[in-house]
C-alpha positions in Angstrom: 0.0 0.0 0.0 2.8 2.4 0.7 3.8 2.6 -2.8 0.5 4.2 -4.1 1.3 7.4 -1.5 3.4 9.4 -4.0 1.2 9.1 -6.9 -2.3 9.7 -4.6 -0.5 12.7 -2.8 0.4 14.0 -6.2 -3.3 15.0 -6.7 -3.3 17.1 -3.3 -3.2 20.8 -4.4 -0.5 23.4 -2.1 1.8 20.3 -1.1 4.7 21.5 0.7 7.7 21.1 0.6 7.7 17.1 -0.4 5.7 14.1 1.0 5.6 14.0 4.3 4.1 10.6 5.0 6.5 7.5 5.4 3.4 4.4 5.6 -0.1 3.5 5.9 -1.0 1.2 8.7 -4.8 1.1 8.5 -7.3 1.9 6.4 -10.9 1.9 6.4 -11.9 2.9 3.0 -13.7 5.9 3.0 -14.0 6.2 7.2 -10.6 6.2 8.8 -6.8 5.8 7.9 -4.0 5.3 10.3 -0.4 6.5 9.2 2.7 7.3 10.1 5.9 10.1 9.8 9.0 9.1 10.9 10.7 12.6 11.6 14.5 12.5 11.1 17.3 15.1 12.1 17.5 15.4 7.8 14.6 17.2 7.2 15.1 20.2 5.4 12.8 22.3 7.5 15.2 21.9 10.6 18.1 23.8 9.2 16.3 27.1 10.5 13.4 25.9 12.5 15.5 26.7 14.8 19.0 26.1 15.0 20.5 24.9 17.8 17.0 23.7 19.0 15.3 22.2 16.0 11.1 21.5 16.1 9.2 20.5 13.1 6.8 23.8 12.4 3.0 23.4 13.4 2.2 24.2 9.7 4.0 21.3 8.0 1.8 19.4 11.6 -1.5 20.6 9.5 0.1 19.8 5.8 1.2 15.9 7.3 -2.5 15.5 8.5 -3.5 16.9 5.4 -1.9 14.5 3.1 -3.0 11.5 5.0 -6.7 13.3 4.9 -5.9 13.3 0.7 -5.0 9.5 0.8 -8.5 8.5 3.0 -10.4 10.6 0.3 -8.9 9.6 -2.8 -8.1 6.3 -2.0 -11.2 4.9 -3.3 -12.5 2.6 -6.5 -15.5 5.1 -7.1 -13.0 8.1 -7.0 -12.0 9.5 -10.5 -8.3 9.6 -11.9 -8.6 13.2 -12.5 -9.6 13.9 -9.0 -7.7 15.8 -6.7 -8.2 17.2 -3.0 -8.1 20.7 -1.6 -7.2 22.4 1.4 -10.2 24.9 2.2 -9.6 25.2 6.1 -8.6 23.9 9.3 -10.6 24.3 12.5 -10.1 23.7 16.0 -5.7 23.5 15.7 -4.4 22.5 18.9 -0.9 22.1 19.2 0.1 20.2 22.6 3.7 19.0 22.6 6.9 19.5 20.5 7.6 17.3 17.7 11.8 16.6 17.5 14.1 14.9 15.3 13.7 10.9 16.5 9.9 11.2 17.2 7.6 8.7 15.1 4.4 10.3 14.8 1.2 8.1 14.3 -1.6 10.1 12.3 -5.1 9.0 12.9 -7.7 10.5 10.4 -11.7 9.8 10.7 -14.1 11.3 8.4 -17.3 12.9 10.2 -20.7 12.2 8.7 -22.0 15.3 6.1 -23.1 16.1 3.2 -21.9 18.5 0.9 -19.1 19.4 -1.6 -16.8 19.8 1.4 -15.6 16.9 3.2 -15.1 17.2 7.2 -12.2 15.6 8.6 -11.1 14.7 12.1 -7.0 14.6 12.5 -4.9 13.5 15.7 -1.3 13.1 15.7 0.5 10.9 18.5 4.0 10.6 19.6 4.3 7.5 21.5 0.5 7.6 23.0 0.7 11.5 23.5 -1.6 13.6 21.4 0.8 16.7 19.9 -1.9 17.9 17.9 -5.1 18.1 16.4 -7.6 19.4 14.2 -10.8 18.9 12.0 -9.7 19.8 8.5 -12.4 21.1 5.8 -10.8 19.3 2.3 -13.1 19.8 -0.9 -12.8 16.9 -3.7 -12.6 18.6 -7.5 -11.9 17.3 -10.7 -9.0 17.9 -13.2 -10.6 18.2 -17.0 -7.9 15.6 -18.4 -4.6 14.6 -16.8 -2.0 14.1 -19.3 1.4 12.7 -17.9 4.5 15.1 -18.1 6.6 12.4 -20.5 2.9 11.7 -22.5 3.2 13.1 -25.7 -0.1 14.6 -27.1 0.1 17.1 -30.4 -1.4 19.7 -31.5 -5.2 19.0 -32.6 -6.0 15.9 -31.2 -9.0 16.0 -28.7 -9.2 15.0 -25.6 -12.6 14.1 -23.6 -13.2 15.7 -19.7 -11.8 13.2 -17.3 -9.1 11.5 -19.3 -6.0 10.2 -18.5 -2.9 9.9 -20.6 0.0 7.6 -19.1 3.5 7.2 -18.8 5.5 8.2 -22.8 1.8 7.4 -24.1 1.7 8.9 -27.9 -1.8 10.6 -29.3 -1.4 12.0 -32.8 -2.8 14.7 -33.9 -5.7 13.5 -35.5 -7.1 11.4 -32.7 -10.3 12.0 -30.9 -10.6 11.2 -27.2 -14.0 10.7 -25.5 -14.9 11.5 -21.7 -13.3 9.3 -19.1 -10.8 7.5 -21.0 -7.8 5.7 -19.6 -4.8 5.5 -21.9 -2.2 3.5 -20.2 1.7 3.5 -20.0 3.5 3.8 -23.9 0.3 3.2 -25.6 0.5 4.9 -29.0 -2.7 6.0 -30.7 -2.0 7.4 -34.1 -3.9 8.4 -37.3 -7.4 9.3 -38.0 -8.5 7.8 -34.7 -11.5 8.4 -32.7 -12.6 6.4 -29.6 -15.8 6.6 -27.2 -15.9 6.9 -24.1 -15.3 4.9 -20.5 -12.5 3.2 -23.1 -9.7 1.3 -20.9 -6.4 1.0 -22.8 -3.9 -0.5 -21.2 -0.1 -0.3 -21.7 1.8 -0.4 -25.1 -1.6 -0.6 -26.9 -1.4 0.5 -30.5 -4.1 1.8 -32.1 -5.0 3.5 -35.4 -1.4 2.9 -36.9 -0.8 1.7 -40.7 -2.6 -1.2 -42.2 -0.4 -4.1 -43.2 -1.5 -4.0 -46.7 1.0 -3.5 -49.9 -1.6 -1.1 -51.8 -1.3 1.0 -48.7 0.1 4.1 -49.4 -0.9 6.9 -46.9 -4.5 7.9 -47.6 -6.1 9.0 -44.4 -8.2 5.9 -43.7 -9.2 5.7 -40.0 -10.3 3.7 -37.1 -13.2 3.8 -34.8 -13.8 2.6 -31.6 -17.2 3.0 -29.6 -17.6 3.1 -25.5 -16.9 0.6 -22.4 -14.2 -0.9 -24.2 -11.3 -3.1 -22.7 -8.0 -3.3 -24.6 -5.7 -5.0 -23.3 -1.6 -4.8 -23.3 0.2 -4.8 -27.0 -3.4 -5.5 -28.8 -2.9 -3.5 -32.5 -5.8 -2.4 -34.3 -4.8 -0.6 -37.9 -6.8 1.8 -39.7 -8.5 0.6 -42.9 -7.9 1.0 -46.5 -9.4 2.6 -49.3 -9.7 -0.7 -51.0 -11.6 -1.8 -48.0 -13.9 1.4 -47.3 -11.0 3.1 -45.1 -12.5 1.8 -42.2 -11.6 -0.2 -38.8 -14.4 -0.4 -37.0 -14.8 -1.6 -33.1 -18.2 -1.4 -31.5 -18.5 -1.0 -28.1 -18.2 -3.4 -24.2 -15.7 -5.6 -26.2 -12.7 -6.9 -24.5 -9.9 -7.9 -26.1 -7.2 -9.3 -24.3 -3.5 -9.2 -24.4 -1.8 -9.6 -28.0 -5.0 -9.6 -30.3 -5.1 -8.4 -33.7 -7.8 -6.3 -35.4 -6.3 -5.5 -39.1 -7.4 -3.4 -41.6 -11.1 -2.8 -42.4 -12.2 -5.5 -40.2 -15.9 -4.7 -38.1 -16.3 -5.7 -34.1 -19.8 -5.3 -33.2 -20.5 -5.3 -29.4 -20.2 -7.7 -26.3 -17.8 -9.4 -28.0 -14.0 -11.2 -26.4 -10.8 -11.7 -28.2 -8.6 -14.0 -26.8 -5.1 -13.8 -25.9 -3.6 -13.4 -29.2 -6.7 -13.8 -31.5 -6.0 -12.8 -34.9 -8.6 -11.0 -37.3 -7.3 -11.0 -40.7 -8.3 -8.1 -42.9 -12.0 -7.3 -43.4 -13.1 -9.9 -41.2 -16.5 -9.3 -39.2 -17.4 -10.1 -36.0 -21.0 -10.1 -34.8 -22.0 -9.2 -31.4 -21.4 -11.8 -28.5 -19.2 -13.5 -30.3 -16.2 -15.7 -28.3 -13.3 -16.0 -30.2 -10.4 -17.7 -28.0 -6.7 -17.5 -27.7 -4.3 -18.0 -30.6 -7.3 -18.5 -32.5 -6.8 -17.0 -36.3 -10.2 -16.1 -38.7 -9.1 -15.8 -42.1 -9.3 -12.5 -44.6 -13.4 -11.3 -45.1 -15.0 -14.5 -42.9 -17.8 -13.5 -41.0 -18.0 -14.7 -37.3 -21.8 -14.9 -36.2 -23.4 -13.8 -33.3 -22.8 -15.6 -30.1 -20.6 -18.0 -31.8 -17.2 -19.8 -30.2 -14.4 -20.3 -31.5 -12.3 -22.6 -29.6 -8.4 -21.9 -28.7 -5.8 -22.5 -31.1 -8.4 -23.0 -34.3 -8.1 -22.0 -38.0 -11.5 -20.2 -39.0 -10.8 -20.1 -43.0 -14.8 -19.7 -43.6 -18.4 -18.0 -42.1 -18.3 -19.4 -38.7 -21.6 -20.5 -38.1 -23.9 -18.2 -35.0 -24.9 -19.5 -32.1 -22.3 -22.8 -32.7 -18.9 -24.0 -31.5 -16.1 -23.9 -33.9 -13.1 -25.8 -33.1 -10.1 -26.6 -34.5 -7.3 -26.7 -37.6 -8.7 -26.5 -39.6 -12.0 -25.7 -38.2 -15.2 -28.1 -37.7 -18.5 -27.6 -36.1 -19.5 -29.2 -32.7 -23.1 -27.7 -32.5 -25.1 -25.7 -30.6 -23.0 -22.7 -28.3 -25.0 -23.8 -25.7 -23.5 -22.9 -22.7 -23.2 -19.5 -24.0 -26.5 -19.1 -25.1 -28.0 -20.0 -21.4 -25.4 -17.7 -19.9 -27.1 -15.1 -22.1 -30.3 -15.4 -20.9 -32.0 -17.6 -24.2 -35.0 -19.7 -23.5 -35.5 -23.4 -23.2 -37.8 -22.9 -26.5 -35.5 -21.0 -27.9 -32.4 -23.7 -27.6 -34.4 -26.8 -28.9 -35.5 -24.6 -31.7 -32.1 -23.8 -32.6 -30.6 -27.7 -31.8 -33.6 -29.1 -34.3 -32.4 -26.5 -37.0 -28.9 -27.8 -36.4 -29.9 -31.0 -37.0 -31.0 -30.4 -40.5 -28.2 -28.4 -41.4 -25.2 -31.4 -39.7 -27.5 -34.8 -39.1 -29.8 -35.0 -41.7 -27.6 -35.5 -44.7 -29.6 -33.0 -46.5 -26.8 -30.6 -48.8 -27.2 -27.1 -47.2 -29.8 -25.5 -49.8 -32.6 -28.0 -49.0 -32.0 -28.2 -45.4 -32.1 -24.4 -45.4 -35.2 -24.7 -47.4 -36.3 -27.3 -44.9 -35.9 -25.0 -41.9 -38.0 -22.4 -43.3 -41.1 -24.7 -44.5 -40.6 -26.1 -40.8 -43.5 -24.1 -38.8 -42.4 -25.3 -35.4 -39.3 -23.5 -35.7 -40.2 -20.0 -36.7 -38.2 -17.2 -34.5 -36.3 -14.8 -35.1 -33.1 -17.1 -34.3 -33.7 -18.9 -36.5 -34.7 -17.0 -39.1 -31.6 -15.0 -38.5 -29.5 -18.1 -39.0 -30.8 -19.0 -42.5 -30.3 -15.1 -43.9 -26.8 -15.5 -42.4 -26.7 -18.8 -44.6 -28.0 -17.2 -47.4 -25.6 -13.9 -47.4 -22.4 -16.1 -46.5 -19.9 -15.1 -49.7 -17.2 -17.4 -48.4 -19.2 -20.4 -47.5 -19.9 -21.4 -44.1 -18.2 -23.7 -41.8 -20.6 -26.8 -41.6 -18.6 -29.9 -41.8 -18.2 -31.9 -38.4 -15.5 -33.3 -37.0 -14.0 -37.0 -37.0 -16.3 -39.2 -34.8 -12.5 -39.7 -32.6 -12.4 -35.8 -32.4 -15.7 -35.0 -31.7 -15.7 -37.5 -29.0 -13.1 -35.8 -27.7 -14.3 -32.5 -27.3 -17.4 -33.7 -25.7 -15.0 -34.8 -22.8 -14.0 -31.8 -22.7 
């Protein structure tokens, strides 16, 4: 816990002259904190306060009881990043004994009930179990617009939502658009014709809106687009599109993709979707909301990835992968219905045996894909919009869908599993 001190009691306005708490020993988020100040004959403040007969000034008493106030307030997961505290006043000082080089001084801060933009604080400090002061210190919570690190680099013209953060050497080009609340972690570099949403998390050494990986690529200013809620995790790249590809990158929003995944170049993420470790989305792929597709997994150049389908770890997608199913494998068969997903998600009992009977003409009933399609559809016991939306996702495929089932060995396999 002591390491967070620096970084919290940055965010205290009229700090002076450097950090003057050493540890936390207690904490009761939001209600109390105990701390402590070891107070050493090196302290600058003792070369003229007073020489000869050195005591640590009654203000810097107030500022160390202040800073531990600043940690009890801002130490909290509903508190902004951009928050900050303020000293508006101190009540009630009482100063009852000396404080000298070799004292350890325990600081023990409550919060008193109120309401109001002002926050009401109760400090004590002991040496030994001595009170040497006290006081109830009035501290007011405000909010920063954006916080951009010192090292960050951020050009000219790029915008920047209220509330934002911007890391550690993080890189925003000058053509990026920032929404509200937006973390931007450590050496992430967000570059090109880039605008994200808000509430976005971006963790460190992201790259986003960079060059597609595409030989006809040649500068035009294609872009990327990424909505709210999102989670991207460390080193994930997601390129800008190309002209040959409608110059756009498109990610919706609530997604998380974990660490290593790759979005190329024109490729669409709807919503609610999960990229695994190191998932791969080869150009103009699209990915239809709820979709699962796991780690190391790799969808080939313009497949589609239906809704709530899964793709299991490690697989080869090199057609449509079908919605609502499990894909698996290299290269990739179907082991029907998603199901766990699908209850997970809140879909009806009527709903799933709909859906399995539908599979059954499309992977038992040795029907070629056409007439079991066509089967589905005369079939008035399945009618719902599931289904219906799996035949028109049938029907659109360009690249063919993935409908051929595993080896008997294999799929016995999986059902282990």
């Amino acid at each position: 816990m002591a390491t967070t001190i620096p970084a919290l009691l940055d965010r205290l306005c009229y700090r002076y002259p450097s950090y003057l708490v050493d540890a936390i020993a207690e904490h009761v988020p939001g209600e109390r904190v105990v701390a402590f100040k070891n107070v050493t004959v090196g302290e600058d403040f003792f070369q003229g306060h007073f020489p000869g007969a050195p005591l640590m000034p009654g203000v810097l008493m107030m500022e160390t009881l202040a800073q531990v106030s600043a940690f009890l307030l801002l130490y909290n997961e509903e508190q902004r990043a951009t928050a900050r505290v303020v000293l508006r006043g101190v009540n009630d000082a009482k100063f009852r004994k000396q404080i000298v080089p070799g004292d350890r001084v325990r600081l023990e801060v409550n919060r008193r009930k109120g309401r109001g933009p002002v926050a009401r604080l109760h400090g004590v400090a002991f040496v030994d179990d001595q009170i040497v002061a006290e006081a109830v210190l009035l501290m007011a919570v405000t909010e920063d617009a954006i916080r951009v690190d010192p090292t960050a680099t951020v050009e000219p013209g790029a915008v920047i939502g209220a509330g934002t953060v911007i890391g550690q050497n993080a890189f925003v080009g000058r053509h990026v658009r920032i929404g509200k609340d937006c973390k931007i972690g450590a050496s992430a570099v967000i570059d090109g014709w880039t605008e994200i949403g808000n509430e976005n998390d971006v963790s460190p050494f992201v790259s986003i809106g960079l060059a597609p990986q595409h030989l006809k690529y040649a500068g035009q200013p294609t872009r990327v687009v990424i909505g709210d809620r999102n989670v991207i995790r460390e080193f994930v790249t997601i390129h800008r599109g190309t002209v040959e590809g409608g110059g756009l990158t498109r990610v919706g929003s609530r997604n998380l993709l974990m660490a290593y995944a790759h979005v190329a170049h024109d490729c669409a993420v709807e919503n609610d979707t999960i990229l695994g470790n190191a998932a791969t989305l080869g150009g103009h792929v699209h990915v239809e909301d709820f979709a699962n597709i796991s780690a190391f997994s790799g969808v080939h150049q313009f497949c589609r990835v239906g809704k709530h389908a899964f793709i299991g770890g490690y697989s080869v997608v090199t057609k449509d992968a079908m919605p609502f199913a499990r894909t698996v494998g290299n290269r990739a068969r179907i082991y029907g219905l998603n199901t766990i997903g699908l209850v997970r998600r809140g879909y009806s009992v009527e709903t799933l045996n709909k859906l399995k009977r539908a599979y059954r003409y499309l992977l038992v009933s040795k029907l070629n894909t056409s007439r079991a399609v066509s089967r589905i559809q005369a079939d008035e016991t399945l009618v719902c919009p599931e289904v219906q939306y799996l035949i028109d996702f049938i029907r659109s495929s360009h690249r063919g869908v993935l409908l051929r089932r595993p080896a008997r060995r294999a799929d016995e396999a999986v059902v282990d599993e």
